[in-house]
N, C-alpha and C positions, 0 to 999 in steps of 0.2 A: 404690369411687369411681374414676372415670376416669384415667387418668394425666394426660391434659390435663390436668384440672381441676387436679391435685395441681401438673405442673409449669410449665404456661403463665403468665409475667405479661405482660400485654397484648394487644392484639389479633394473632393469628395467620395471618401471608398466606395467600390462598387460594391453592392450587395451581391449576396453568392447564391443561388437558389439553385434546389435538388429536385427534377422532378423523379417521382419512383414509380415506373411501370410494371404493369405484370402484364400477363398473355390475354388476347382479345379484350387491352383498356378500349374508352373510347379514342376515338381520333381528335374529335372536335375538344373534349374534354384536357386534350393536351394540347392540339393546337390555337387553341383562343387565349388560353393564359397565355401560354408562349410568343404569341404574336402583342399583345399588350405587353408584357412587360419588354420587351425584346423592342419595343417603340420609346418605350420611356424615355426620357433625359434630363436629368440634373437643371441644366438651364438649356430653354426651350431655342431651337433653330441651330443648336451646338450639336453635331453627331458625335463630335470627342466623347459627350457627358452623358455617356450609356448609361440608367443607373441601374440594371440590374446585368448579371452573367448568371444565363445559366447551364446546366449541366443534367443529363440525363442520364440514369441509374436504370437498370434491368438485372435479369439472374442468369444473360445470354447474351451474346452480341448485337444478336438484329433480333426484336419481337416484336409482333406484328398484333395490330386493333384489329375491333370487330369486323373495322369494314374493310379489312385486306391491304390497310397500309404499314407498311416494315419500316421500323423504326432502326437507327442505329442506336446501339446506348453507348455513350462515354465512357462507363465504367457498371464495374460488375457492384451486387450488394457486397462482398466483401471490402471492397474499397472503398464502397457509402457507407459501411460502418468504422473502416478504418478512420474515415477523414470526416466524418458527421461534424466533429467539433467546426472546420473550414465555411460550414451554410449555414446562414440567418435565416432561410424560407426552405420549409419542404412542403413540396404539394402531393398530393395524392388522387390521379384522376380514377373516377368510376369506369363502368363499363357494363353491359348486359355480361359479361360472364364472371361477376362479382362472385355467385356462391361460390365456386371452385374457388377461388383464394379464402373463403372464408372457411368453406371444406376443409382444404389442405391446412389451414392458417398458417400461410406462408407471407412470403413478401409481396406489399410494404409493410406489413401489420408489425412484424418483428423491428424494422425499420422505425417508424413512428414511433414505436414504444423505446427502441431505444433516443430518440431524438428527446421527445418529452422526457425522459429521465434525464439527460442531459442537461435540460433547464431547470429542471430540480435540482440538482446538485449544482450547477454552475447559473446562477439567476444573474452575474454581470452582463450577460449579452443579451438583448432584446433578440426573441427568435420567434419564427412565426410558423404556422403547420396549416395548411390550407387544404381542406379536400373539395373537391367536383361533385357533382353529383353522388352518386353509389359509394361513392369515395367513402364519405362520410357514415357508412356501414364494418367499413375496416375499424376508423377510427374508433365507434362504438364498441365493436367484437373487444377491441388492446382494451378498454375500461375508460380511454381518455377523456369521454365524453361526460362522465357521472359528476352531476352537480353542477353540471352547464345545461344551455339552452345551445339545441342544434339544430339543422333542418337536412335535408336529401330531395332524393329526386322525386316529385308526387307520385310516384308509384308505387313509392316505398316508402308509404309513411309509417303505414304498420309493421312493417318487416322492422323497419325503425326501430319503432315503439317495443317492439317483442326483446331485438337483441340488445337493446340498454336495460331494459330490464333484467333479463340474464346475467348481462357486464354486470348487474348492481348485488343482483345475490351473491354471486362469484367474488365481490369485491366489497366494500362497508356501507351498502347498500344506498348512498347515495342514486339519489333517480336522474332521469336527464326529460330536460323539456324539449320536445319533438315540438318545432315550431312549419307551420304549412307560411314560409317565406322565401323571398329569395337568394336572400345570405343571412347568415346569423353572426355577429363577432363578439367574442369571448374574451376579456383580458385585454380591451382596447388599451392605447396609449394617443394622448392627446396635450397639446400645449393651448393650455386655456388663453393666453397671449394678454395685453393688457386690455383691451376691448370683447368681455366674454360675447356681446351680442353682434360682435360681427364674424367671429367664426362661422363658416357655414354649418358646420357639421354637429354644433353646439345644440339639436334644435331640441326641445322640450315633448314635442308630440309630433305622430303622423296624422295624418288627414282622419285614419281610421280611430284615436287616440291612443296609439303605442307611439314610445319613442320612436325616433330615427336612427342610423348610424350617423355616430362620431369620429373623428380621427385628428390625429398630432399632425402640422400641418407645419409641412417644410423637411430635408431631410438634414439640415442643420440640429435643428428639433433632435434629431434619431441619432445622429452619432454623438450629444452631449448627453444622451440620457444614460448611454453605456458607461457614462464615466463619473454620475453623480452619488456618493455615496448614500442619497436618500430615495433615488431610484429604485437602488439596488434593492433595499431594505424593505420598499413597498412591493418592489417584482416580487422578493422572497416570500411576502405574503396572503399573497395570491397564488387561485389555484395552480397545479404545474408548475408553480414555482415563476409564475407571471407567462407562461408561456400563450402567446396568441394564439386563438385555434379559434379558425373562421373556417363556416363549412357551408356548401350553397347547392341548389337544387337543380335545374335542368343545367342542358350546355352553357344557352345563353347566363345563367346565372354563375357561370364559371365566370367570364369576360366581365359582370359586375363586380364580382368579390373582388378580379384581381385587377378592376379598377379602383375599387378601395382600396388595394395593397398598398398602388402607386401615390394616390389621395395622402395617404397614412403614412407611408416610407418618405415620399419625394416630396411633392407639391400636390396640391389640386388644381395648380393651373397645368403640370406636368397630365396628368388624369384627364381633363378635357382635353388639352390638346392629343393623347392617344385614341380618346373616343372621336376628336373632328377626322382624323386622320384615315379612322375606320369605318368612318359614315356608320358611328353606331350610337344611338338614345340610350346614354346609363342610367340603368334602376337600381335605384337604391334598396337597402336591405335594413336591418338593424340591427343594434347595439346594444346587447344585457349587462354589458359589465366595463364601467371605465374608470380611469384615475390618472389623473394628472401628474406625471410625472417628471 
Protein backbone atom coordinates (compact mmCIF):
# COMPACT_ATOMS: atom_id res chain seq x y z
CA UNK A 1 0.00 0.00 0.00
CA UNK A 2 1.10 3.55 -0.68
CA UNK A 3 2.51 5.54 1.98
CA UNK A 4 0.07 8.36 1.01
CA UNK A 5 -2.58 6.28 1.44
CA UNK A 6 -1.48 4.93 4.98
CA UNK A 7 -0.30 8.67 6.00
CA UNK A 8 -2.30 11.48 4.21
CA UNK A 9 -5.64 12.90 6.07
CA UNK A 10 -7.20 15.17 3.68
CA UNK A 11 -6.64 16.65 0.70
CA UNK A 12 -2.79 17.13 -0.21
CA UNK A 13 -1.52 20.54 -1.96
CA UNK A 14 -0.32 20.10 -5.39
CA UNK A 15 3.10 21.11 -5.85
CA UNK A 16 3.66 23.86 -8.37
CA UNK A 17 6.58 23.39 -10.69
CA UNK A 18 8.18 26.03 -13.21
CA UNK A 19 9.84 24.80 -15.96
CA UNK A 20 12.25 27.82 -17.69
CA UNK A 21 13.19 27.44 -21.29
CA UNK A 22 15.30 29.24 -23.51
CA UNK A 23 15.85 29.01 -27.44
CA UNK A 24 16.93 25.52 -28.86
CA UNK A 25 16.52 23.58 -25.09
CA UNK A 26 16.44 20.17 -25.47
CA UNK A 27 13.09 18.40 -26.12
CA UNK A 28 13.66 15.30 -24.41
CA UNK A 29 15.13 17.25 -21.60
CA UNK A 30 11.70 18.79 -21.03
CA UNK A 31 9.77 16.30 -22.06
CA UNK A 32 10.84 13.20 -19.68
CA UNK A 33 10.39 15.30 -16.54
CA UNK A 34 7.34 16.57 -17.66
CA UNK A 35 5.86 13.28 -18.64
CA UNK A 36 7.09 11.69 -14.83
CA UNK A 37 5.94 14.13 -12.99
CA UNK A 38 2.64 14.94 -14.92
CA UNK A 39 2.09 10.69 -14.05
CA UNK A 40 2.61 11.15 -10.52
CA UNK A 41 -0.13 10.72 -7.82
CA UNK A 42 -0.72 11.33 -4.31
CA UNK A 43 -2.38 7.97 -3.78
CA UNK A 44 -1.68 5.43 -6.53
CA UNK A 45 -4.92 4.37 -9.07
CA UNK A 46 -6.64 7.99 -7.96
CA UNK A 47 -6.18 10.36 -11.09
CA UNK A 48 -7.92 13.19 -8.78
CA UNK A 49 -4.34 13.15 -6.69
CA UNK A 50 -2.13 14.58 -9.44
CA UNK A 51 0.84 15.56 -7.26
CA UNK A 52 2.48 17.81 -9.26
CA UNK A 53 1.18 21.04 -11.67
CA UNK A 54 3.12 22.36 -13.93
CA UNK A 55 3.81 25.46 -15.82
CA UNK A 56 6.04 26.45 -18.45
CA UNK A 57 8.01 29.87 -18.57
CA UNK A 58 9.84 31.28 -21.78
CA UNK A 59 11.08 35.10 -22.92
CA UNK A 60 8.35 34.43 -25.92
CA UNK A 61 5.15 32.83 -26.59
CA UNK A 62 6.10 29.74 -28.67
CA UNK A 63 10.03 28.68 -28.47
CA UNK A 64 11.08 26.05 -30.11
CA UNK A 65 14.15 23.05 -29.11
CA UNK A 66 16.96 21.83 -30.90
CA UNK A 67 15.06 19.45 -32.70
CA UNK A 68 12.37 21.66 -34.16
CA UNK A 69 9.57 21.29 -31.66
CA UNK A 70 7.55 24.80 -30.53
CA UNK A 71 6.70 24.85 -27.31
CA UNK A 72 3.99 27.01 -26.08
CA UNK A 73 5.07 28.92 -22.75
CA UNK A 74 2.34 29.69 -20.12
CA UNK A 75 3.80 32.71 -19.10
CA UNK A 76 6.58 35.11 -19.90
CA UNK A 77 9.88 35.48 -17.35
CA UNK A 78 8.47 38.64 -16.19
CA UNK A 79 5.57 36.85 -14.57
CA UNK A 80 8.04 33.91 -13.45
CA UNK A 81 9.70 36.41 -11.55
CA UNK A 82 6.55 38.15 -10.45
CA UNK A 83 4.99 34.89 -9.11
CA UNK A 84 8.46 32.79 -8.23
CA UNK A 85 7.29 33.05 -4.61
CA UNK A 86 3.73 30.51 -5.97
CA UNK A 87 6.65 27.20 -7.26
CA UNK A 88 8.36 24.74 -4.85
CA UNK A 89 10.39 23.06 -8.20
CA UNK A 90 12.05 24.95 -10.80
CA UNK A 91 13.85 22.98 -13.47
CA UNK A 92 16.05 24.05 -15.82
CA UNK A 93 16.55 21.83 -19.03
CA UNK A 94 19.95 21.90 -21.05
CA UNK A 95 20.25 21.87 -24.63
CA UNK A 96 23.22 21.84 -27.45
CA UNK A 97 22.84 25.61 -27.65
CA UNK A 98 23.68 26.25 -23.95
CA UNK A 99 26.69 28.73 -24.76
CA UNK A 100 24.50 31.38 -26.16
CA UNK A 101 22.58 31.72 -23.03
CA UNK A 102 25.66 31.68 -21.19
CA UNK A 103 26.94 34.21 -23.88
CA UNK A 104 24.07 36.52 -23.57
CA UNK A 105 23.72 35.34 -19.60
CA UNK A 106 20.18 35.68 -20.05
CA UNK A 107 17.21 33.49 -19.00
CA UNK A 108 17.05 31.13 -16.77
CA UNK A 109 20.41 32.04 -15.20
CA UNK A 110 18.75 35.35 -14.04
CA UNK A 111 15.71 33.11 -13.08
CA UNK A 112 17.36 30.55 -10.76
CA UNK A 113 19.40 33.09 -9.10
CA UNK A 114 16.60 34.94 -8.32
CA UNK A 115 14.72 31.49 -7.06
CA UNK A 116 17.80 30.53 -4.81
CA UNK A 117 17.75 33.89 -3.19
CA UNK A 118 14.35 33.51 -2.43
CA UNK A 119 15.12 30.40 -0.28
CA UNK A 120 17.65 32.34 1.33
CA UNK A 121 15.69 34.89 2.52
CA UNK A 122 12.47 32.93 3.01
CA UNK A 123 14.09 29.18 4.23
CA UNK A 124 9.99 28.36 5.53
CA UNK A 125 9.19 26.57 2.21
CA UNK A 126 11.11 23.60 1.18
CA UNK A 127 11.89 24.37 -2.62
CA UNK A 128 13.67 22.57 -4.92
CA UNK A 129 15.86 23.66 -8.37
CA UNK A 130 16.61 20.81 -10.70
CA UNK A 131 18.63 21.07 -13.81
CA UNK A 132 19.10 18.49 -17.11
CA UNK A 133 21.67 18.05 -18.45
CA UNK A 134 23.75 21.25 -19.75
CA UNK A 135 21.36 22.77 -17.53
CA UNK A 136 23.43 22.43 -14.75
CA UNK A 137 26.11 24.86 -16.73
CA UNK A 138 23.64 27.86 -16.22
CA UNK A 139 23.33 26.88 -12.61
CA UNK A 140 27.31 26.93 -12.37
CA UNK A 141 27.74 30.33 -14.41
CA UNK A 142 24.70 32.26 -11.36
CA UNK A 143 27.48 30.68 -8.58
CA UNK A 144 24.80 28.36 -7.25
CA UNK A 145 26.85 25.48 -7.46
CA UNK A 146 29.96 26.57 -5.15
CA UNK A 147 30.56 24.33 -2.27
CA UNK A 148 28.27 21.63 -3.57
CA UNK A 149 28.88 18.51 -5.56
CA UNK A 150 27.19 18.54 -9.17
CA UNK A 151 27.40 16.53 -12.38
CA UNK A 152 26.17 17.44 -16.30
CA UNK A 153 26.18 15.96 -19.32
CA UNK A 154 29.57 13.69 -20.01
CA UNK A 155 30.55 15.97 -22.56
CA UNK A 156 30.78 18.63 -20.29
CA UNK A 157 32.59 17.69 -17.83
CA UNK A 158 35.33 19.93 -18.28
CA UNK A 159 33.50 22.83 -19.45
CA UNK A 160 32.01 22.01 -15.92
CA UNK A 161 34.98 21.98 -14.17
CA UNK A 162 36.33 25.33 -15.91
CA UNK A 163 32.99 27.59 -15.18
CA UNK A 164 32.67 26.64 -11.36
CA UNK A 165 35.81 27.46 -11.08
CA UNK A 166 35.45 30.94 -12.54
CA UNK A 167 31.91 31.12 -10.44
CA UNK A 168 34.40 30.59 -7.52
CA UNK A 169 36.96 33.48 -8.20
CA UNK A 170 33.99 35.76 -9.16
CA UNK A 171 32.47 34.54 -5.86
CA UNK A 172 34.33 33.40 -2.08
CA UNK A 173 35.96 31.02 -3.75
CA UNK A 174 34.24 28.02 -2.66
CA UNK A 175 34.93 25.11 -5.42
CA UNK A 176 32.25 22.66 -6.63
CA UNK A 177 32.87 18.95 -7.00
CA UNK A 178 32.15 17.91 -10.77
CA UNK A 179 31.03 14.43 -10.05
CA UNK A 180 31.00 11.82 -13.53
CA UNK A 181 27.16 10.51 -12.19
CA UNK A 182 23.84 10.34 -12.86
CA UNK A 183 22.26 12.82 -10.61
CA UNK A 184 23.82 14.53 -7.78
CA UNK A 185 21.44 15.81 -4.79
CA UNK A 186 22.32 18.55 -2.68
CA UNK A 187 20.45 19.66 0.49
CA UNK A 188 18.38 16.26 0.59
CA UNK A 189 15.40 16.13 3.06
CA UNK A 190 14.49 12.65 4.43
CA UNK A 191 12.11 11.23 7.30
CA UNK A 192 14.30 8.73 9.07
CA UNK A 193 10.94 7.01 10.27
CA UNK A 194 11.08 4.78 13.26
CA UNK A 195 12.75 1.71 11.42
CA UNK A 196 16.12 3.60 10.07
CA UNK A 197 16.97 0.19 8.20
CA UNK A 198 14.00 -0.22 6.41
CA UNK A 199 14.01 3.11 4.55
CA UNK A 200 15.13 2.28 1.15
CA UNK A 201 16.90 5.10 0.43
CA UNK A 202 18.73 5.14 3.88
CA UNK A 203 21.65 2.99 2.31
CA UNK A 204 25.16 3.51 3.59
CA UNK A 205 27.24 2.65 0.35
CA UNK A 206 26.98 1.87 -3.56
CA UNK A 207 28.35 -1.19 -4.95
CA UNK A 208 31.22 1.08 -6.06
CA UNK A 209 31.67 2.33 -2.24
CA UNK A 210 30.04 5.78 -2.51
CA UNK A 211 26.93 6.40 -0.86
CA UNK A 212 23.58 6.19 -2.65
CA UNK A 213 20.70 8.55 -2.84
CA UNK A 214 18.37 9.35 0.01
CA UNK A 215 15.05 10.75 0.28
CA UNK A 216 11.98 11.98 2.84
CA UNK A 217 9.57 9.33 2.08
CA UNK A 218 5.79 10.23 1.87
CA UNK A 219 4.36 13.63 0.88
CA UNK A 220 2.87 13.89 4.33
CA UNK A 221 6.51 13.95 5.42
CA UNK A 222 6.82 17.28 2.85
CA UNK A 223 4.03 19.31 3.81
CA UNK A 224 4.78 19.08 7.89
CA UNK A 225 8.29 19.90 7.42
CA UNK A 226 6.98 23.44 6.05
CA UNK A 227 5.53 23.98 9.29
CA UNK A 228 8.05 22.80 11.99
CA UNK A 229 9.96 25.38 13.52
CA UNK A 230 13.11 23.14 13.89
CA UNK A 231 13.04 22.48 10.22
CA UNK A 232 12.94 25.79 9.55
CA UNK A 233 16.02 26.60 11.50
CA UNK A 234 18.02 23.59 9.99
CA UNK A 235 16.97 24.64 6.26
CA UNK A 236 18.37 28.21 7.32
CA UNK A 237 21.62 26.47 7.90
CA UNK A 238 22.22 25.05 5.00
CA UNK A 239 23.57 26.07 1.89
CA UNK A 240 21.08 28.42 -0.11
CA UNK A 241 19.30 28.67 2.67
CA UNK A 242 18.33 24.60 2.66
CA UNK A 243 17.43 24.95 -0.96
CA UNK A 244 17.53 21.42 -2.90
CA UNK A 245 19.45 21.67 -6.06
CA UNK A 246 19.73 18.19 -7.83
CA UNK A 247 21.46 18.35 -11.08
CA UNK A 248 21.84 15.21 -13.57
CA UNK A 249 23.52 14.27 -16.69
CA UNK A 250 22.22 12.82 -20.03
CA UNK A 251 18.33 12.84 -21.08
CA UNK A 252 17.75 9.81 -19.54
CA UNK A 253 19.34 10.93 -16.29
CA UNK A 254 16.77 13.76 -16.36
CA UNK A 255 13.59 10.99 -15.87
CA UNK A 256 15.88 9.65 -12.98
CA UNK A 257 16.45 12.67 -10.95
CA UNK A 258 12.87 13.62 -11.52
CA UNK A 259 12.00 10.22 -10.42
CA UNK A 260 13.83 10.97 -7.12
CA UNK A 261 11.82 14.22 -7.02
CA UNK A 262 8.51 12.07 -6.96
CA UNK A 263 10.49 9.27 -4.44
CA UNK A 264 11.34 12.61 -2.15
CA UNK A 265 7.99 14.78 -2.69
CA UNK A 266 5.28 12.04 -2.89
CA UNK A 267 6.06 8.22 -2.19
CA UNK A 268 8.46 5.76 -3.58
CA UNK A 269 5.80 3.54 -4.18
CA UNK A 270 4.26 6.82 -6.36
CA UNK A 271 8.13 6.81 -8.21
CA UNK A 272 7.82 2.94 -9.23
CA UNK A 273 4.55 3.02 -10.09
CA UNK A 274 5.53 6.12 -12.87
CA UNK A 275 8.63 4.13 -13.84
CA UNK A 276 6.01 0.63 -14.40
CA UNK A 277 3.95 2.91 -16.38
CA UNK A 278 6.73 4.14 -18.65
CA UNK A 279 8.27 0.78 -19.01
CA UNK A 280 11.41 2.44 -17.74
CA UNK A 281 14.45 0.75 -15.29
CA UNK A 282 15.28 3.91 -12.67
CA UNK A 283 18.86 4.53 -11.94
CA UNK A 284 19.74 5.86 -9.24
CA UNK A 285 22.18 8.80 -8.53
CA UNK A 286 23.50 10.07 -5.20
CA UNK A 287 23.47 11.99 -2.22
CA UNK A 288 26.18 14.54 -0.71
CA UNK A 289 24.35 16.15 1.75
CA UNK A 290 21.24 15.11 3.94
CA UNK A 291 19.36 15.94 7.19
CA UNK A 292 16.49 14.85 8.74
CA UNK A 293 14.11 17.11 9.14
Amino acid sequence: MSAIEENVDGPVEVIQVLFALHPSFGAQELCGPLEVLSNALHKLNDPKTKSFNCTIAASSQAVTSSSGLTIKADIDYEDAHADLGDYDVLIVPGGPNIDAVLTAQSEPILLAKAFANLQKTDPSKERTLLSIGTGSLLLAHAGLLQGMAATTHPDCYTKMEIICKEAARRGDLEQTDVMEENYVVNNARFDLGEKYEENPFILNKRPDGRRKSIARKGSNAWRESVKRRESNARRASLRLGGLRVITSGGVTSGLDASLYLVSAMVSLESAQEVARLLQYSWNKGVTVEGIDV
